[in-house]
C-alpha positions, 0 to 999 in steps of 0.5 A: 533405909538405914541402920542407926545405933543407940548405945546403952550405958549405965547412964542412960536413962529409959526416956531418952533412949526410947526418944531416941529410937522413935524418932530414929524409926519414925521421924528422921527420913523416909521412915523405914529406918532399923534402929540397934539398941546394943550396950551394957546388958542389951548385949547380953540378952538372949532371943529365947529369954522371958520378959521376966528375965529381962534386967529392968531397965531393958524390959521397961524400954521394951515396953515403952517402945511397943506402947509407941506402936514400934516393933523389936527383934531380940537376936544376933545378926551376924556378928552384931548383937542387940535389939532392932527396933522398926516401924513396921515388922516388914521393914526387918524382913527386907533387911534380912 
């Protein structure tokens, strides 16, 4: 199991980065990887927020990667901030 970080920026665009985190969390090595989204409004984002309050583009990420059979935690962990995107929500519970 590891952790990979995808930066968000303003010049990102939706499609590379949910490229990015499925095949973080599905194809590189043995499956079980944490992928943290974190950057620009991502950061600023709370667990307790509704989808609808979401900026857009981040609901739209969201999205797409659960139409992709992927799961996502929204919370501080730690000192960190972001999005945990894995394969499976078990692999979230092992890294706790």
């Amino acid at each position: 199991m590891a952790f990979f970080g995808v930066k968000l920026s303003s010049a990102s665009t939706v499609r590379s980065v949910v490229n990015a985190l499925n095949l973080i969390c599905c194809r590189m090595g043995e499956g079980d990887n944490i992928a943290h989204l974190y950057g620009d409004e991502v950061s600023e984002i709370s667990p307790r927020q509704n989808v609808q309050d979401l900026p857009e583009r981040t609901a739209k990420i969201l999205s797409e990667i659960s139409r992709k059979g992927l799961f996502f935690h929204v919370a501080p962990r730690g000192h960190i901030h972001g999005i945990f995107i894995v394969s499976h929500p078990k692999i979230l519970n092992k890294s706790a």
